[in-house]
C-alpha atoms as one frame of an Amber mdcrd trajectory, in Angstrom:
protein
   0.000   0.000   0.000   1.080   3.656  -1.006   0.125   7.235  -0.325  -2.156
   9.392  -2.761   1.192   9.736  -4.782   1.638   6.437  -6.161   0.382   7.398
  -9.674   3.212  10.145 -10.173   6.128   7.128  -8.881   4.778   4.776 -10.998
   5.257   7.196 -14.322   8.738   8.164 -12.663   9.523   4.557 -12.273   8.970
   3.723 -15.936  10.626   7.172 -17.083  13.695   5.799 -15.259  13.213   2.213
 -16.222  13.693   2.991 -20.053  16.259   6.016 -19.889  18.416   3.408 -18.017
  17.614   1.122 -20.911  16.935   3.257 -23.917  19.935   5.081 -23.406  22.423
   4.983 -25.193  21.494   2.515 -28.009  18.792   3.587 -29.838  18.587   6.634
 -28.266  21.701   9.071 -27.787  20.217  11.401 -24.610  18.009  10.373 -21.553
  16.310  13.442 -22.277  14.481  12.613 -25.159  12.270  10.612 -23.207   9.671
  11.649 -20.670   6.091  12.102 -19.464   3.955  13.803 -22.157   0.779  15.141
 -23.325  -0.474  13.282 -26.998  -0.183  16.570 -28.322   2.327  18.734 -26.615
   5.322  15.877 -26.696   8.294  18.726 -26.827  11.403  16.958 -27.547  10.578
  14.038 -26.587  11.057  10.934 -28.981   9.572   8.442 -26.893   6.771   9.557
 -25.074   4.888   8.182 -22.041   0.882   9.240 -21.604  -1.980   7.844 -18.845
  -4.846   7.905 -20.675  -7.127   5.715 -18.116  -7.111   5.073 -14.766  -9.897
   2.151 -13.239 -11.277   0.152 -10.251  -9.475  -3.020  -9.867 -12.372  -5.408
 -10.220 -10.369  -9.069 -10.037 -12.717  -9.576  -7.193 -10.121  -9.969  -4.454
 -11.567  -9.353  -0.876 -10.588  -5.942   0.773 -10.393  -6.155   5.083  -9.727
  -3.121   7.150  -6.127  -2.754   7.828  -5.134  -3.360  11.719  -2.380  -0.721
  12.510   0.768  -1.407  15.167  -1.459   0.659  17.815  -4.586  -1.483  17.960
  -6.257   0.971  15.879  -8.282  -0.308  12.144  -8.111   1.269   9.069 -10.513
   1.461   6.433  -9.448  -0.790   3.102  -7.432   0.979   0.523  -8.614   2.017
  -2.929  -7.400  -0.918  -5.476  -6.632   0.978  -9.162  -5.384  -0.120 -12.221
  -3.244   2.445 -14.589  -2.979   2.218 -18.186  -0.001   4.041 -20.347   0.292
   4.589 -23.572   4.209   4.699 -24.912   4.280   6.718 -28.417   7.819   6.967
 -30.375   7.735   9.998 -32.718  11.054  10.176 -34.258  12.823  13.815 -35.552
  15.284  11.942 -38.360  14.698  12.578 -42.235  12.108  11.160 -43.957  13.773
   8.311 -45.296  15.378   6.431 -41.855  12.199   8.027 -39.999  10.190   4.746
 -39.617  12.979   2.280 -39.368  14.016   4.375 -36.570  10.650   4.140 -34.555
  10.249   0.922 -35.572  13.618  -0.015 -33.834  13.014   2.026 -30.830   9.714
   0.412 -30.216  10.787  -2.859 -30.532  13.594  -2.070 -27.806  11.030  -0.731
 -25.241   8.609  -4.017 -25.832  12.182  -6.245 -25.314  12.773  -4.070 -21.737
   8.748  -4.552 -20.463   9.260  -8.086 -21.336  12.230  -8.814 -19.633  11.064
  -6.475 -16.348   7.409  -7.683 -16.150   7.676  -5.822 -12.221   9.183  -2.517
 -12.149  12.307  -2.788 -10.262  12.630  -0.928  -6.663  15.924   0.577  -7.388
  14.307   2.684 -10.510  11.033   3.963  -7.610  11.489   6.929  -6.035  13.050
   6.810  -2.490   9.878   7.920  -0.839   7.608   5.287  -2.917   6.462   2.375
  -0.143   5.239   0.177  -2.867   7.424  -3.231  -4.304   6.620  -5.508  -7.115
   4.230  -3.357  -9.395   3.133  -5.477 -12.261   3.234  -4.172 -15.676   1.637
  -6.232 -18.655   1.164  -5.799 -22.467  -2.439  -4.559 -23.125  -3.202  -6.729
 -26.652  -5.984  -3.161 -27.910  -7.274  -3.960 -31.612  -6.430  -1.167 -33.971
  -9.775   0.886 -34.005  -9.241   0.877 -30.486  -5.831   2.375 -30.478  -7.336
   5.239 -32.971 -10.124   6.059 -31.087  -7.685   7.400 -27.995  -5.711   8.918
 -30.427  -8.702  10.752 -31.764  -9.631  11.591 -28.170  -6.561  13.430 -28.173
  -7.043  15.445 -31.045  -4.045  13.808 -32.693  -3.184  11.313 -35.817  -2.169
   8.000 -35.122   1.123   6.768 -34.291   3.379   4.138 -33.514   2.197   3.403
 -30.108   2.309   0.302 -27.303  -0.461   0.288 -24.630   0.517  -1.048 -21.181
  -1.796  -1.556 -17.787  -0.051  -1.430 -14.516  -1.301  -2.618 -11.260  -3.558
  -3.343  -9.172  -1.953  -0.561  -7.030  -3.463   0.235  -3.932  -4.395   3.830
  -2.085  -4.597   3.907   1.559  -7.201   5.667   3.012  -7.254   8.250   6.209
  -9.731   7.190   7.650  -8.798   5.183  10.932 -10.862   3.436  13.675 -10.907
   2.381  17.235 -12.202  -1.590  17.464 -15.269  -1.988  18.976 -15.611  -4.244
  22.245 -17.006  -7.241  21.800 -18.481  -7.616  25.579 -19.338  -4.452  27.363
 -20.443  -5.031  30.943 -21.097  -8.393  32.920 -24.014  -8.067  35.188 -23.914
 -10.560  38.261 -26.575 -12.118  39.595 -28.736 -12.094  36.611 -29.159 -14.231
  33.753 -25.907 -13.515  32.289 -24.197 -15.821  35.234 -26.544 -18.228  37.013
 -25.047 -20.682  38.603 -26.131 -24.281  39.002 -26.211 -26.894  41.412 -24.227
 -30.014  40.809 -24.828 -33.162  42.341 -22.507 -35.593  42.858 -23.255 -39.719
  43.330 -20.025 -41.870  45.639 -19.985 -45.653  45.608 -18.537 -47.297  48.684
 -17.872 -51.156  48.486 -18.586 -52.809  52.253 -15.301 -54.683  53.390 -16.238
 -58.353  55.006 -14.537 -59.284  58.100 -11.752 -61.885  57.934 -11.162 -63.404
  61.687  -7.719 -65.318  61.715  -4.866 -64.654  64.232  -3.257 -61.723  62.971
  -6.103 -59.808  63.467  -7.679 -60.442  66.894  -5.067 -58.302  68.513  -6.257
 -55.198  66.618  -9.562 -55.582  66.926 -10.431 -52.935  68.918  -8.873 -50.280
  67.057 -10.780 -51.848  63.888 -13.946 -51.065  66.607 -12.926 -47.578  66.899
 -12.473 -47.211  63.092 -16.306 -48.743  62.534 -17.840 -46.053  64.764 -15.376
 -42.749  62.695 -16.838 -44.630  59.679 -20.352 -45.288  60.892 -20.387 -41.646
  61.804 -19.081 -40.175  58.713 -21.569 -42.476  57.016 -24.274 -41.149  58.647
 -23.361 -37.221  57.538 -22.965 -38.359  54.140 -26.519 -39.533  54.263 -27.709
 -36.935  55.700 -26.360 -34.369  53.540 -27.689 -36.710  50.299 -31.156 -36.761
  51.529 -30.708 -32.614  51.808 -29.480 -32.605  47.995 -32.161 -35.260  47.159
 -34.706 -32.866  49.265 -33.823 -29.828  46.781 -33.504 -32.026  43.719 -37.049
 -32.977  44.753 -38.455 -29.792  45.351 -37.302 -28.265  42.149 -38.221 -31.189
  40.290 -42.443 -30.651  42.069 -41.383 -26.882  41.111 -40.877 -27.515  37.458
 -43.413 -29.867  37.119 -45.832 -27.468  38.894 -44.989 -24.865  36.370 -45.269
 -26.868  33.733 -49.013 -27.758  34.566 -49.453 -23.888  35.235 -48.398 -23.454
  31.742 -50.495 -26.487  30.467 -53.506 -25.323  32.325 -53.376 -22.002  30.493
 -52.934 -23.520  27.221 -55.893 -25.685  27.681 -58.431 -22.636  28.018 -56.592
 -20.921  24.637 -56.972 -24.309  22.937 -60.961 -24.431  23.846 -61.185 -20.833
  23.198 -59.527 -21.469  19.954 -61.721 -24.366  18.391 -64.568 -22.077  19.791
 -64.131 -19.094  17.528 -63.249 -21.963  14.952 -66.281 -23.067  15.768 -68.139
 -19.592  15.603 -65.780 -18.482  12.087 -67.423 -21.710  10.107 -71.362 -21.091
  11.196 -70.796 -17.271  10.324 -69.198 -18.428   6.873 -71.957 -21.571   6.445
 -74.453 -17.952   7.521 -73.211 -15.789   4.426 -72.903 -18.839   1.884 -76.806
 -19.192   2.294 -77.342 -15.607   1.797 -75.258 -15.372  -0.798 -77.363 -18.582
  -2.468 -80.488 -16.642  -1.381 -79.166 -13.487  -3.255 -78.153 -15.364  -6.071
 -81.323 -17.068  -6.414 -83.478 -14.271  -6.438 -81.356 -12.547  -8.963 -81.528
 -15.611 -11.517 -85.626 -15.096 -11.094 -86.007 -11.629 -11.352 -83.408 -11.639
 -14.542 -85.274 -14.830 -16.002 -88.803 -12.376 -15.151 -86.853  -9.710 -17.273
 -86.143 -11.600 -19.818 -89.445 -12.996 -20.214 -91.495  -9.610 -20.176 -88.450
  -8.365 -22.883 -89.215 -11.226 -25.252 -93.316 -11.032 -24.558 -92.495  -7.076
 -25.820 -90.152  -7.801 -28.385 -92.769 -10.355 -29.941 -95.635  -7.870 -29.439
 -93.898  -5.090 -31.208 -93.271  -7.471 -33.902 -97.275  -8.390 -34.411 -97.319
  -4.888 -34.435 -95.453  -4.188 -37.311 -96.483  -6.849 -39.116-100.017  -5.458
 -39.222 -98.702  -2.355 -40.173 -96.561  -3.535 -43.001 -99.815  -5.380 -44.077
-101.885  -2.519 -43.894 -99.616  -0.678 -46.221 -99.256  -3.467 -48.551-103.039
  -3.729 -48.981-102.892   0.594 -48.728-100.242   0.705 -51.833-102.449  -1.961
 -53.828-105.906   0.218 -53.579-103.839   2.831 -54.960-102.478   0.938 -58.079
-105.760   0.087 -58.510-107.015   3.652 -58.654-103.776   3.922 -60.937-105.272
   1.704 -63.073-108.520   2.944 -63.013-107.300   6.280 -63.961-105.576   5.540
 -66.702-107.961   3.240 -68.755-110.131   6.927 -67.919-107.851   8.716 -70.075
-107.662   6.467 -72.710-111.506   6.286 -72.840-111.681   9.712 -73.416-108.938
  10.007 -75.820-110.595   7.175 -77.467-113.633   9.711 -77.795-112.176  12.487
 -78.537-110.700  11.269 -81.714-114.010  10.637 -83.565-114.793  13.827 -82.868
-112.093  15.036 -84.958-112.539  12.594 -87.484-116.151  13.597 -87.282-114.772
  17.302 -87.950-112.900  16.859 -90.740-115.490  15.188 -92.493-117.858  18.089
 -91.554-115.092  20.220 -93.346-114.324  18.266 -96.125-118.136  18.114 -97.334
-118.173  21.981 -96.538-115.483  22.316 -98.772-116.628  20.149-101.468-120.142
  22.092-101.657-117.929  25.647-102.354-118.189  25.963-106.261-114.707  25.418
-107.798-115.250  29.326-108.695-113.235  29.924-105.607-110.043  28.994-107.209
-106.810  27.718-105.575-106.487  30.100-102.979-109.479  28.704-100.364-108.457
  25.318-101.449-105.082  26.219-100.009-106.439  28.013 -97.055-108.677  24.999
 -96.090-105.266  22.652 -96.326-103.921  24.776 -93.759-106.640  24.766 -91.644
-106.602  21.569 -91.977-103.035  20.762 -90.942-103.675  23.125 -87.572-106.695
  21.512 -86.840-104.537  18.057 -86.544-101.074  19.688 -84.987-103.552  20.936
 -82.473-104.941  17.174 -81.897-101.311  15.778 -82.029-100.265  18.345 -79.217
-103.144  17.397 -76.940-102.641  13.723 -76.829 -98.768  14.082 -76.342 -99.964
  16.339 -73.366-102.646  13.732 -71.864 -99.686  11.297 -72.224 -97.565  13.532
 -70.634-100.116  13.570 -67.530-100.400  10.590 -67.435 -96.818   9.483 -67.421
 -96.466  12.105 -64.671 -99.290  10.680 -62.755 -97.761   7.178 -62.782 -94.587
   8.582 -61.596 -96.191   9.912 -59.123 -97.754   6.434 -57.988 -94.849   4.969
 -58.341 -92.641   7.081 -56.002 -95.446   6.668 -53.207 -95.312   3.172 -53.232
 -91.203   3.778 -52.949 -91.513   5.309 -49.969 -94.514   3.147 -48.604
């Protein structure tokens, strides 16, 4: 880990990594290469550039940081740098491109053989070892597109990511305790009773003659023994006593707490009990409900259909009524017409009748009269029947009219 400065060492690092490398062959002068911008490059031949600087997301777990004085600090910020090394050579046209070419290739050769940047090429004040540095393998449109971002043509150019390099942060902590306070004589220490059980095995008397002298200090030992028995037992049946008493204690509570169940239980199945009637309740009203709904929408429908068939009766009579409405009036048609053809029928004898009348009149003149009333009667003559003409086109006019007439009625009957 490294202070907020670690991005300017690692640039110096690689500045001195390839001056001590560059320099002399291919290049004559240490100063020649450097830290640049894209487009403001100087002198420089080989140029170095951070264009990108990301989050180190290789998924490694970050912990606080315990310091020397017990203290914790918060984990440091993991970053990855990348560099971009251009080589822009000042020689003539015609060695211009071998040169970079042969410049580049030595700066790929020293990354290669120094895949960590050495400590003796860091800055003194630099608290980092073992930086990786790695070949970046950036497609072509790639590499343009920074250059465009830079305002600048492309050139000869390697791309190179360095890290993960870590930040630490200022932010420092005092642990937390993990137990506060101990309360006695609560239930964070209760203590408990232990009993213990001791088997004793009964030794048998043996009479022989070694041991008849000592029986009476074997007499004195029975009575320590007898007595030490008897405190034993006494101080069992005060352990068995309390054992006892916490055993009627527990089992005391535990009908307590059974007794109070019970009364839940009943009171339990009896709002069960009182849930299903008041549900069994509703279904029948809600089948009551329903019920009456299907008979007053079957009622509905009934008196809708008894309408819809009444209104149809209805308009059957009326369409019959106009039926038998239009034929009276065809008839009349009819009757009209053969009307107007009787009386055209009579009115032409009467003309014929008239032109008889005037053709014997004529015919009784004496031929004295000459041509000229012979002509005048010939005109007369020829009114007389454009007049007769004229009226019968009219009274066939009418008549055509008329039966137009009829005939848009019954349309609109």
């Amino acid at each position: 880990m490294a202070k907020y400065t670690i991005i300017s060492d690692i640039g110096r690092g690689i500045t001195s990594l390839l001056r001590a490398k560059l320099v002399p062959e291919p290049i004559d002068s240490a100063e020649k290469i450097g830290i640049c911008e894209p487009k403001e490059r100087g002198d420089y031949i080989v140029g170095i550039h951070t264009y990108d600087i990301k989050e180190d997301t290789s998924g490694q777990r970050r912990d606080p940081v315990p310091l020397p004085d017990g203290n914790i600090q918060d984990p440091p910020a993991m970053l990855e740098l990348y560099y971009m090394i251009s080589v822009c050579s000042k020689a003539q046209i015609d060695v211009k491109a071998a040169e970079e070419s042969r410049v580049i290739g030595r700066v790929i050769q020293v990354f290669k053989d120094n895949p960590v940047i050495p400590q003796q090429y860091m800055p003194p004040d630099a608290r980092i070892e073992n930086i990786p540095i790695s070949l970046l393998p950036i497609e072509m449109e790639e590499k343009v597109k920074i250059w465009t971002m830079f305002g600048e043509s492309y050139k000869l150019s390697v791309f190179y990511v360095v890290g993960p390099v870590a930040i630490d942060s200022e932010i420092v902590r005092k642990p937390q305790r993990r137990v506060e306070t101990v309360i006695l004589g609560t239930m964070q220490h209760k203590p408990r009773k232990i009993v213990q059980f001791e088997t004793r095995i009964k030794e048998e008397e043996i009479e022989d003659e070694y041991t008849e002298s000592g029986e009476e200090n074997e007499e004195d030992m029975d009575e320590e023994d007898m007595d030490e028995e008897n405190e034993e037992e006494e101080i069992d049946e005060e352990l068995s006593e309390d054992t006892e008493e916490e055993m009627e204690e527990n089992t005391e509570e535990n009908s307590d707490e059974e007794t109070e169940e019970e009364p839940g239980l009943e009171s339990e199945e009896e709002s069960e009990e009182e849930n299903l009637e008041e549900s069994e309740e509703i279904d029948e009203e809600l089948s009551e409900d329903t019920e009456e709904e299907m008979e007053e929408n079957t009622e509905e429908n009934s008196d809708e259909e008894t309408e819809e068939e009444t209104d149809v009766e209805s308009e059957e009579e009326e369409n019959s009524e106009e039926e038998e409405s239009e034929k009276t009036e065809e008839i009349d048609e009819e009757e009209d017409t053969e009307e107007n053809l009787e009386e055209e029928t009579e009115e032409e004898p009467d003309v014929e009748s008239e032109e008889e009348e005037n053709s014997e009149e004529d015919s009784e003149e004496p031929e004295e009269i000459g041509k000229e009333p012979e002509e005048n009667n010939e005109e007369e003559n020829l009114e007389e029947t454009e007049n007769n003409e004229n009226f019968s086109e009219e009274s066939d006019e009418e008549i055509e009219e008329e039966d137009d007439e009829n005939q848009e009625e019954g349309d609109e009957t």
